[in-house]
C-alpha positions as CSV (number, residue, x, y, z in Angstrom):
1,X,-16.3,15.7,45.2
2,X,-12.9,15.8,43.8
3,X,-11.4,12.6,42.0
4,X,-7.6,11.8,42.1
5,X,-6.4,11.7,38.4
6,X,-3.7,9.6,37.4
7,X,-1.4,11.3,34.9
8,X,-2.8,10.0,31.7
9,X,-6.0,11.3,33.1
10,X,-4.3,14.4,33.8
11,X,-3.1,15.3,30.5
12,X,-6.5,14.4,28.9
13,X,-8.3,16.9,31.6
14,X,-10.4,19.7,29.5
15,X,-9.3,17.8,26.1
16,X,-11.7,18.0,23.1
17,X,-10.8,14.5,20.8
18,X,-11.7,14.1,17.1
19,X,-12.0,10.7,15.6
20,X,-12.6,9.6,12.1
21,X,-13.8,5.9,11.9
22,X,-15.7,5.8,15.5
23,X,-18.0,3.1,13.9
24,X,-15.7,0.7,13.4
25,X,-14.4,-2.2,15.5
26,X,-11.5,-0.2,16.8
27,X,-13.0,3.0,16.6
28,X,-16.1,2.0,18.8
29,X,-13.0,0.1,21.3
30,X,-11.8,3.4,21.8
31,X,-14.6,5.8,21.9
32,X,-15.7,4.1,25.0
33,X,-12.3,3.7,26.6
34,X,-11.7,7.7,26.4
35,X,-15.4,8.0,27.6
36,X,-15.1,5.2,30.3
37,X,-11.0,6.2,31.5
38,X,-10.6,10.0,30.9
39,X,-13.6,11.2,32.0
40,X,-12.5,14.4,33.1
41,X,-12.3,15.2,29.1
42,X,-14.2,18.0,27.7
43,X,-15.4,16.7,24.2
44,X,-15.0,13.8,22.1
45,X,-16.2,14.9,18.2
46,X,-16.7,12.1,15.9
47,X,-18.1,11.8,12.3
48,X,-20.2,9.4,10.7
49,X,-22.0,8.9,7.2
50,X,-25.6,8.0,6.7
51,X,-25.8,4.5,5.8
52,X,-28.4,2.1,4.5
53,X,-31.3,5.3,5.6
54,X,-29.8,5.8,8.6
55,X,-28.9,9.2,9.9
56,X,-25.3,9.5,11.5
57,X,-27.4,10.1,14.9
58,X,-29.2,7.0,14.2
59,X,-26.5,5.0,14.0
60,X,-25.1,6.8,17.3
61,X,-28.2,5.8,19.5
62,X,-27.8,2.1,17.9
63,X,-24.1,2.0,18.8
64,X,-24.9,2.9,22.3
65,X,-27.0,0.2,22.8
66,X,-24.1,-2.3,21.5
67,X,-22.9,-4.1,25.6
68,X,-19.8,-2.5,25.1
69,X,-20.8,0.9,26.3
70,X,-23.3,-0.9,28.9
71,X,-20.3,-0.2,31.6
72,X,-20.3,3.4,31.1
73,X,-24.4,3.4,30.8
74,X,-24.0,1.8,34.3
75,X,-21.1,3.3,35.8
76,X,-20.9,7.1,33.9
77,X,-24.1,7.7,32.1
78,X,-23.3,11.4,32.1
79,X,-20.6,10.4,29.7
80,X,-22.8,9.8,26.4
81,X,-23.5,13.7,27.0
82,X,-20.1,14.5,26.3
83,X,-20.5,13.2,22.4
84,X,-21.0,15.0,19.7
85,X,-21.8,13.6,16.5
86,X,-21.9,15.5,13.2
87,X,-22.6,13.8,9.4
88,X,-19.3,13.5,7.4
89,X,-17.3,11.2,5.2
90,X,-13.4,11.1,4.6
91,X,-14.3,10.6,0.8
92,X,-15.5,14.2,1.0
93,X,-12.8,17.2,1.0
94,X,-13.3,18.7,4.3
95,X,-14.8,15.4,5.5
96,X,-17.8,16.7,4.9
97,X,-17.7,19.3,7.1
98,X,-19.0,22.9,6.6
99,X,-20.5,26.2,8.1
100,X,-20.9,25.6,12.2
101,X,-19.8,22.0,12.2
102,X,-16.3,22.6,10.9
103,X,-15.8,25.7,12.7
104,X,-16.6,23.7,16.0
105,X,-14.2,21.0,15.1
106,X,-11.1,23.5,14.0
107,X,-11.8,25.8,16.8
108,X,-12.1,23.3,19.8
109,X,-9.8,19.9,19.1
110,X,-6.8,19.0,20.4
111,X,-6.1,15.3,19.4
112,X,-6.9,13.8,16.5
113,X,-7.4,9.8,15.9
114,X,-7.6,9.4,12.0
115,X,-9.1,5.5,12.1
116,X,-11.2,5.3,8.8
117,X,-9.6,3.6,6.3
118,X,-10.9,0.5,4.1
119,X,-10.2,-2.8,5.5
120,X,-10.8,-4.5,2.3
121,X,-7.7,-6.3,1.7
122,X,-8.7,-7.7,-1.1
123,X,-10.2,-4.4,-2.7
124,X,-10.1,-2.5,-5.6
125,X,-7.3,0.3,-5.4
126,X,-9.4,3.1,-6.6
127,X,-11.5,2.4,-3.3
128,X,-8.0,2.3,-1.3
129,X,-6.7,5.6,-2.3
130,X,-10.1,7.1,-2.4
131,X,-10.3,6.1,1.5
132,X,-7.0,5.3,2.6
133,X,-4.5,7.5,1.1
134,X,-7.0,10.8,-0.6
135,X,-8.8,10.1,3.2
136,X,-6.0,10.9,5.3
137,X,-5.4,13.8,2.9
138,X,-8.5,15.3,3.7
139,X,-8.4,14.6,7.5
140,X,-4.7,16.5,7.4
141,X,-6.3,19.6,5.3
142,X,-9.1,20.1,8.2
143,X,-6.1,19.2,11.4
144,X,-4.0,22.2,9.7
145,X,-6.8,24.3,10.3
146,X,-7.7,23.5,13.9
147,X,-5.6,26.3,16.0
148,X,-5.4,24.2,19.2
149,X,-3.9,21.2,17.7
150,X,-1.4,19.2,20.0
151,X,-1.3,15.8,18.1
152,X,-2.9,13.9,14.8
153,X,-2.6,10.6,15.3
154,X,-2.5,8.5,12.1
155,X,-3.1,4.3,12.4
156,X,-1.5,2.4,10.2
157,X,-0.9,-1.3,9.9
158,X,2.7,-2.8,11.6
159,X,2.4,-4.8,7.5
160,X,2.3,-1.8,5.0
161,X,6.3,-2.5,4.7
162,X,6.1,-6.2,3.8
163,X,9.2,-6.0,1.6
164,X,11.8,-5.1,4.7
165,X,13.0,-8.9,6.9
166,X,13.1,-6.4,10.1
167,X,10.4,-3.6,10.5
168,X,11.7,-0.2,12.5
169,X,9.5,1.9,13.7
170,X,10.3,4.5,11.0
171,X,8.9,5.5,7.4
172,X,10.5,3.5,4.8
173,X,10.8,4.8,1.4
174,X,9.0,3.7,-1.4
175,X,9.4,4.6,-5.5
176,X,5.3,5.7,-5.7
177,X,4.8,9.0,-4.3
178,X,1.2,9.6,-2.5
179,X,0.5,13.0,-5.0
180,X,1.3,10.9,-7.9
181,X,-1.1,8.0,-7.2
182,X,-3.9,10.2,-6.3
183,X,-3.6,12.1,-10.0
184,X,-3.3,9.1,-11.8
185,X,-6.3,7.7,-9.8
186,X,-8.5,10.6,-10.6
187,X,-8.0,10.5,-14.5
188,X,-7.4,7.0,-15.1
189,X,-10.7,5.1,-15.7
190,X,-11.2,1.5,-13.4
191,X,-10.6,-1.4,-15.5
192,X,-7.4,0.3,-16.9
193,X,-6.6,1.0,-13.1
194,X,-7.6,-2.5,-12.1
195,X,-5.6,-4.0,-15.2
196,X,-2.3,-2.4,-14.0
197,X,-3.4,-3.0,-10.1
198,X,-0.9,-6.0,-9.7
199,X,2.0,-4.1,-11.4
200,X,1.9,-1.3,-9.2
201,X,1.1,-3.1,-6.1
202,X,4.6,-5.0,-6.2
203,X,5.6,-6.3,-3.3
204,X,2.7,-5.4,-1.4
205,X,0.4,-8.4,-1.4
206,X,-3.0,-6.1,-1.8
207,X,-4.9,-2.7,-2.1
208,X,-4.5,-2.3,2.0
209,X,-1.0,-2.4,2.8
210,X,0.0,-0.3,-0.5
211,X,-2.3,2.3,0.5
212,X,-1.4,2.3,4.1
213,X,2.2,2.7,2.9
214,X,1.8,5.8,0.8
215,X,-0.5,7.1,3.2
216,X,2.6,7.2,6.2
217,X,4.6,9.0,3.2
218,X,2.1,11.1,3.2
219,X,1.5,12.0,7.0
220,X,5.5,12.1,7.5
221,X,5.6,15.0,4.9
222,X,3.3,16.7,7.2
223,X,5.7,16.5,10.1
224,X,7.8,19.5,9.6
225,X,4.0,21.5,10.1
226,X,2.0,19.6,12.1
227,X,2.5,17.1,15.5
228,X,1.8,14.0,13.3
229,X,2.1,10.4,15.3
230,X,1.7,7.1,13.3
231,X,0.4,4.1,14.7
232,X,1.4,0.8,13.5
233,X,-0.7,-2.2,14.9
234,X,-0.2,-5.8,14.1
235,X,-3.3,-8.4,13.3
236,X,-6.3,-6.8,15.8
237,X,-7.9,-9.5,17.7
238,X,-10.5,-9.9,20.2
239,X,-10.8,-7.9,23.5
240,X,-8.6,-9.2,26.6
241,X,-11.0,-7.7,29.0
242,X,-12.1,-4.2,28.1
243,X,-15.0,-2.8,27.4
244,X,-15.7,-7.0,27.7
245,X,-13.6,-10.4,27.7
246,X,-13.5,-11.4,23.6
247,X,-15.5,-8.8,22.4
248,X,-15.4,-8.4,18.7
249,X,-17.7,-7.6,16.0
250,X,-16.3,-8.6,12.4
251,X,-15.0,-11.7,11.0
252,X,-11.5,-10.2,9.8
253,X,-8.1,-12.2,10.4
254,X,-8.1,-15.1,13.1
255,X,-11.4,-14.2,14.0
256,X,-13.2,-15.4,10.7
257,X,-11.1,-18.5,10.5
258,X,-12.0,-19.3,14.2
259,X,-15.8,-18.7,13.6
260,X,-15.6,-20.3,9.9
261,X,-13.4,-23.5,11.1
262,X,-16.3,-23.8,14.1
263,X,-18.8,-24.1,11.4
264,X,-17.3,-26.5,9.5
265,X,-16.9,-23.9,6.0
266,X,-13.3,-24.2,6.4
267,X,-12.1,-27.3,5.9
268,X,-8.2,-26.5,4.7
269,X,-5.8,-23.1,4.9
270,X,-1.8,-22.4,3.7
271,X,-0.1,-21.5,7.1
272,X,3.2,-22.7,8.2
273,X,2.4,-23.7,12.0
274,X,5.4,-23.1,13.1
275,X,5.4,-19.1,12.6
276,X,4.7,-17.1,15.2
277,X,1.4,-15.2,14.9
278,X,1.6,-11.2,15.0
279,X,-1.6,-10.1,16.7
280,X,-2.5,-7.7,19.5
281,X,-5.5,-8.0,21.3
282,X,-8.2,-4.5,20.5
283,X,-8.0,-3.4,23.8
284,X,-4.5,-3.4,24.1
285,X,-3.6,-1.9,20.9
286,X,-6.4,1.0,21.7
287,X,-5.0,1.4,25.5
288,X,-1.7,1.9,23.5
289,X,-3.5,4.4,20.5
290,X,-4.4,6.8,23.9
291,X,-1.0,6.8,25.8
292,X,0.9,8.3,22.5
293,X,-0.4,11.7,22.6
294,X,0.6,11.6,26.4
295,X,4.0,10.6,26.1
296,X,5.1,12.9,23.1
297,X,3.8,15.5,25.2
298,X,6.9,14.9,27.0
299,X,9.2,15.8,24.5
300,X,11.4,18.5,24.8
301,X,13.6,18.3,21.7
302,X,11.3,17.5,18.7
303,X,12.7,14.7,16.6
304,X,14.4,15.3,13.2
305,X,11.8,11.6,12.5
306,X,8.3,11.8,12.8
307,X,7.2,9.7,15.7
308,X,6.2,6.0,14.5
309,X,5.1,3.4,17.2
310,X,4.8,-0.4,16.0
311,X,2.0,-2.0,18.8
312,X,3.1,-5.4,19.2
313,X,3.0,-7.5,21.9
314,X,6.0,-9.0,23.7
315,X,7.8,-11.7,21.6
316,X,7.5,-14.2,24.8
317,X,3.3,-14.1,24.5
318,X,3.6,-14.7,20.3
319,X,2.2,-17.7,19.7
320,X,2.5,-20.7,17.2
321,X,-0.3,-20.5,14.6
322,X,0.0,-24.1,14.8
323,X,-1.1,-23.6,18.6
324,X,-3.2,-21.3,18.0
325,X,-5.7,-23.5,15.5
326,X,-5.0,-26.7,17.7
327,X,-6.4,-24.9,20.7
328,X,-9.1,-23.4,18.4
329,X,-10.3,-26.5,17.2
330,X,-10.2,-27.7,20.8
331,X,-12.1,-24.9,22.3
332,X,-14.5,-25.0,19.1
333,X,-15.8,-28.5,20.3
334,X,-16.1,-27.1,24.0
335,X,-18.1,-24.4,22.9
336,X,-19.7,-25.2,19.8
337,X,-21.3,-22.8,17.5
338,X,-24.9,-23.7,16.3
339,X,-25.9,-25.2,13.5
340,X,-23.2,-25.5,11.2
341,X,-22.4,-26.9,7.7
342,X,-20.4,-29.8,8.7
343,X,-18.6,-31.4,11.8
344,X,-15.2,-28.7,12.8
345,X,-12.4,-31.2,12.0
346,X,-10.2,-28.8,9.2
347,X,-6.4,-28.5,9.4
348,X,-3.8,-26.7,8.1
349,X,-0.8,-27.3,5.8
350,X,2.1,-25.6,4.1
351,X,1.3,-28.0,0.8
352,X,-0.9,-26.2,-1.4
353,X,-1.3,-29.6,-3.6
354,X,-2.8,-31.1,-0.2
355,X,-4.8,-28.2,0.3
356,X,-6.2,-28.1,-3.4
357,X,-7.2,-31.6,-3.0
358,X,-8.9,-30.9,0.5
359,X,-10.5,-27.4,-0.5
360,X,-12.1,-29.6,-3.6
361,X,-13.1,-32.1,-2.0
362,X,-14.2,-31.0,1.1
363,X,-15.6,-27.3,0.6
364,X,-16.0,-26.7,-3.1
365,X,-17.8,-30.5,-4.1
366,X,-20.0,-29.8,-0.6
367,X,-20.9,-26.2,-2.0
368,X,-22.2,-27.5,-5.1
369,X,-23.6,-30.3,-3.6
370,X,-25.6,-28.5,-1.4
371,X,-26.5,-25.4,-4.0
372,X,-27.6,-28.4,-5.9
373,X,-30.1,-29.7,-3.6
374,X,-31.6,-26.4,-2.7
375,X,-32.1,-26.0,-6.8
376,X,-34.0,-29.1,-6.5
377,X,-36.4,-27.9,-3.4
378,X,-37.0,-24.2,-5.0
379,X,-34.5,-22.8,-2.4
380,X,-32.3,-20.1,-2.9
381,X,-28.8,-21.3,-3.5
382,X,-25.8,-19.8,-1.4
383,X,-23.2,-22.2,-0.5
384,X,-21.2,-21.6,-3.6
385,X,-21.1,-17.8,-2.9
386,X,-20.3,-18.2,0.6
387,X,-17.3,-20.8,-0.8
388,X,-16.0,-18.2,-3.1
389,X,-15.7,-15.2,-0.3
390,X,-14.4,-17.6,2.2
391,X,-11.9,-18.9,-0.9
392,X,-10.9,-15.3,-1.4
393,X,-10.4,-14.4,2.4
394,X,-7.8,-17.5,3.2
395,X,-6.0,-16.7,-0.2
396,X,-5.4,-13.0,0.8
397,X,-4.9,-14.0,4.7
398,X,-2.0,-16.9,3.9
399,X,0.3,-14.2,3.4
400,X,0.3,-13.2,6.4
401,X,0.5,-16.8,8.1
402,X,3.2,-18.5,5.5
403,X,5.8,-15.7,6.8
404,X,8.3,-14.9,9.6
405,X,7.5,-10.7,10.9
406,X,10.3,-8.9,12.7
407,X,8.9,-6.0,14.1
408,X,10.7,-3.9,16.7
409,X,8.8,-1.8,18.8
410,X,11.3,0.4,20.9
411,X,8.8,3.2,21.2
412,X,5.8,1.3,22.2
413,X,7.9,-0.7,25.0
414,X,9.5,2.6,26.4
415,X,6.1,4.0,27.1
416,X,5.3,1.3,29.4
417,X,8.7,1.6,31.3
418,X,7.7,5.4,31.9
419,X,4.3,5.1,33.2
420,X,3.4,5.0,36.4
421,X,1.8,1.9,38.1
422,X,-1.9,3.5,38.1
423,X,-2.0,4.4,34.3
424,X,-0.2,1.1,34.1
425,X,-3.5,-0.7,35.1
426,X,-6.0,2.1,33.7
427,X,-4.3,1.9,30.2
428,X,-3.1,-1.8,30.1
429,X,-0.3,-2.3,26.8
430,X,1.6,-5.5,28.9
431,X,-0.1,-8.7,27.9
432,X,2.3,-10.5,29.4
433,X,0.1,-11.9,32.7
434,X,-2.6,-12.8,30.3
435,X,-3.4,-16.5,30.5
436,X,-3.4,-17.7,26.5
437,X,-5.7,-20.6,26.8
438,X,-8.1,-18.2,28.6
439,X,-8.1,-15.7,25.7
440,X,-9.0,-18.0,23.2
441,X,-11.7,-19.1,25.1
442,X,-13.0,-15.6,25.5
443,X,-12.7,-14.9,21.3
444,X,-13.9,-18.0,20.4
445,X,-17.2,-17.2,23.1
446,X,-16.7,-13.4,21.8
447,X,-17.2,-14.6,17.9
448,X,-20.3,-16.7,18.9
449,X,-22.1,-14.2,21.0
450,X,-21.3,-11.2,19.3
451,X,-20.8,-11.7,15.6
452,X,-23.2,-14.8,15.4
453,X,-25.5,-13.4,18.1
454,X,-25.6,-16.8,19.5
455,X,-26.3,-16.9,23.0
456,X,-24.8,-19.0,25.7
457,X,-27.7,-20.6,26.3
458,X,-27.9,-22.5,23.3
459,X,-24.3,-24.3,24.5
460,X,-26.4,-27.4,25.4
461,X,-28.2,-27.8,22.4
462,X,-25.4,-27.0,20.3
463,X,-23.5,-30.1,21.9
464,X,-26.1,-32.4,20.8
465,X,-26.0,-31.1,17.4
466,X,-21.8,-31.5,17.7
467,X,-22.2,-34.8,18.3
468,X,-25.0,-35.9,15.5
469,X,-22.5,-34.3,12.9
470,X,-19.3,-36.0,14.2
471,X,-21.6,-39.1,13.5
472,X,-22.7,-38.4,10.4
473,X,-18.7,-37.1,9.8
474,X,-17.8,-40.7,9.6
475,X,-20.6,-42.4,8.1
476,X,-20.1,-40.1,5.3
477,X,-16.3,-40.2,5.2
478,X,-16.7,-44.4,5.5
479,X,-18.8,-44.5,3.0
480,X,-16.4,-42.2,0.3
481,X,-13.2,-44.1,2.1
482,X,-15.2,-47.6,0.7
483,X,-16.9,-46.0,-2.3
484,X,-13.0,-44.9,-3.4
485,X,-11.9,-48.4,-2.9
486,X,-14.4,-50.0,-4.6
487,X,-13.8,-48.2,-7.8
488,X,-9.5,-48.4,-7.7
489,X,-10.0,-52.1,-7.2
490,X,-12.3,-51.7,-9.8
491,X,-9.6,-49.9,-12.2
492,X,-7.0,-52.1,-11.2
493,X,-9.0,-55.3,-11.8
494,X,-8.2,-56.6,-8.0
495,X,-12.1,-57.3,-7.9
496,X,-12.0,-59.5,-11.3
497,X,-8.8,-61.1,-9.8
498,X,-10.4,-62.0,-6.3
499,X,-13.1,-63.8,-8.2
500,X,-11.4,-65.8,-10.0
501,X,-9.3,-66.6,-7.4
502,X,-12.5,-67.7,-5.8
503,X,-13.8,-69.9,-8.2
504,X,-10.5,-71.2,-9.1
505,X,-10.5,-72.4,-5.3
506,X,-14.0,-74.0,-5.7
């Protein structure tokens, strides 16, 4: 039976794709889109590293029972067939490639998706270049051997140029060169490297956004040789609707503050509420990720700049962060996570003496409090480690949210006013009939299901325990309110003074 293609599907017909970073969040996202959408494609080639004694095929078979590829398990089983999986690491030269396996991979692909990178924002730099920048190094030197290449996509982050009040979709120059970096990198031992870390990282807030910069140098460089592409997403947030409504499967950005603020770990975070927020949900960034191959195909004249798409949504759909934790908090008490540390009632503020005062004395006294008690019972203590990571995350992630983002994203916006209605709907990039509220309902049920692997089920019960810690919220916060006043009355000798007004009286 013959099946009407749409022209995306088209273009993709008989393609063999190569991804680096297929087990991550937006690597899986986009392994089963091309498997679900173009399924008239010949091969999809990914690599993976062993991990934790797992075998990269392992780790394949496990993926595929993740519910995101349940649709194509249901719908286009034949699909999975179409995957071949070979062990590999972009912190090995050739990726770890050799003999038959790399000779399949230059010999057959014709789009590349470079996604492995370290996500660590606040991570050591040797770890950044070593992944970020020396990675995408390596993943060029095997593309410039592949003889059927028609495009290397490279994805970047829309904040690698935090120092420019507009973002173009263009490479901006920086004084570091890539080469330079990775030299010094290789000679220089770590705590020298770590010591001079902040120096060189000026004014890129961490290891991520530096190395994502000098990695685009590094790609455009390429241009003149090779059909480079680079992708430039903003904050990645939960799914929209596909492969499922909020699905998700780290606790980076938003996502973590949603799921930590629902537990009642987060108490206080730096953000100026009246900022719009810069995110794009997974599915529409990916949706956007598989259209760029197809529209450069298009090109007659190559450009004297190499191609650079910024994937953001459409001003009129950024929201406040202000709205966005207000409806978070909100929706948290709908749909309560289970058991959590304390009753969700944090907040935000653009004071950071307010916030000091609230992180103290609502998540660091709590911490030790708690670590405390379990020292007592023989227990093993966490809280305070927990603290320190979640401490470490909002200090890195108020960057982003104390800070107005231009980004203009020409490119990615003419892409949609030259597709047709079908690949339109097939590859959705226009958020803008998305209902808001809606969303946030699906990422905050997307957090709980599938990175707390709570079930719906448990809504009920988790209700009951909502309402117990709002209860025990105020006792508590009563009894400090009193316990406070007691001891300034104390200090100020208002107590001494109201007795002896008393007894003067009698």
């Amino acid at each position: 039976m013959t099946v009407d293609l749409s022209p995306v599907q088209e273009y993709y017909k008989d393609k063999t794709i190569f991804i680096t970073g297929a087990s991550g969040f937006m690597g899986k996202v986009l392994l089963e889109k091309l498997l679900y959408s173009c399924h008239s494609l010949k091969e999809v080639i990914i690599i993976c590293r062993p991990k934790r004694g797992k075998t990269a095929e392992t780790r394949l078979e496990e993926m595929y029972k993740l519910p995101i590829f349940q649709r194509i398990k249901d719908e286009r089983p034949h699909m999975l067939k179409k995957v071949t999986i070979y062990q590999g690491d972009v912190t090995f030269d050739l990726l770890g490639l050799s003999g038959g396996s790399l000779k399949h991979v230059t010999e057959n692909t014709n789009i590349v998706f470079h996604m492995a990178a370290t996500l660590k924002l606040e991570g050591n730099l040797r770890d950044a270049i070593d992944m970020n920048l020396v990675g995408t190094k390596r993943a060029l030197a095997v593309a410039k051997q592949m003889k059927n290449l028609e495009a290397f996509i490279h994805l970047s982050t829309a904040f690698c140029n935090c120092d420019q009040e507009v973002m173009y979709e263009k490479v901006y120059e920086f004084p570091h060169k890539p080469e330079d970096l990775i030299r010094m990198a290789e000679w220089m031992d770590v705590k020298t490297l770590d010591t001079i870390t902040p120096d060189l990282l000026k004014p890129h807030p961490n290891t991520y956004t530096y190395s994502k910069r000098l990695a685009e140098i590094l790609v455009r460089d390429h241009y003149e040789s090779m059909p480079v592409i680079i992708a430039r997403p903003s904050i990645v947030t939960p799914a929209v609707a596909e492969p499922l409504p909020g699905w998700v499967d780290n606790m980076n950005g938003p996502t973590g503050v949603l799921i930590g603020a629902g537990k009642g770990v987060i108490r206080s975070m730096i953000c100026n509420g009246e900022l719009r927020s810069e995110v794009i949900p997974v599915d529409i960034a990916i949706n956007g990720l598989i259209l760029l191959p197809y529209h450069n195909s298009f090109v007659e004249k190559r450009s004297l700049q190499i191609p650079v798409y910024n994937l953001t949504v459409d001003d009129a759909k950024k929201r406040t962060w202000k709205w966005i934790m207000d409806v978070g908090r909100d929706l948290g008490k709908k749909y309560p996570f289970e058991v959590g540390l304390w009753y969700p009632d944090g907040n935000m503020t653009s004071s950071k003496l307010y916030h000091t005062f609230c992180t103290i004395m609502f998540m660091w006294l709590p911490a030790y409090i708690i670590d405390f008690l379990l020292l007592i019972f023989g227990q093993r203590r966490f809280m305070v480690r927990v603290q320190t990571k979640v401490s470490m995350g909002l200090e890195v992630l108020q960057f982003f949210t104390t800070r107005n983002w231009d980004f203009k994203s020409t490119h990615f916006e003419q892409i949609y006013q030259e597709l047709d209605e079908t690949d339109r709907q097939i590859f959705k990039i226009n958020s803008n009939d998305v209902d808001d509220y809606e969303y946030m309902k699906q990422s905050i049920l997307g957090g709980r299901q599938y990175v707390m692997k709570e079930p719906l089920t448990s809504l009920p019960k988790s209700r009951i325990q909502l309402r117990f810690m709002y209860v025990l919220d105020r006792i508590c916060k009563t009894l400090i309110m009193t316990g406070l006043l007691y001891w300034s009355s104390q200090k100020l000798g208002l107590i001494e003074l109201v007795r002896n007004g008393l007894f003067v009286s009698k």
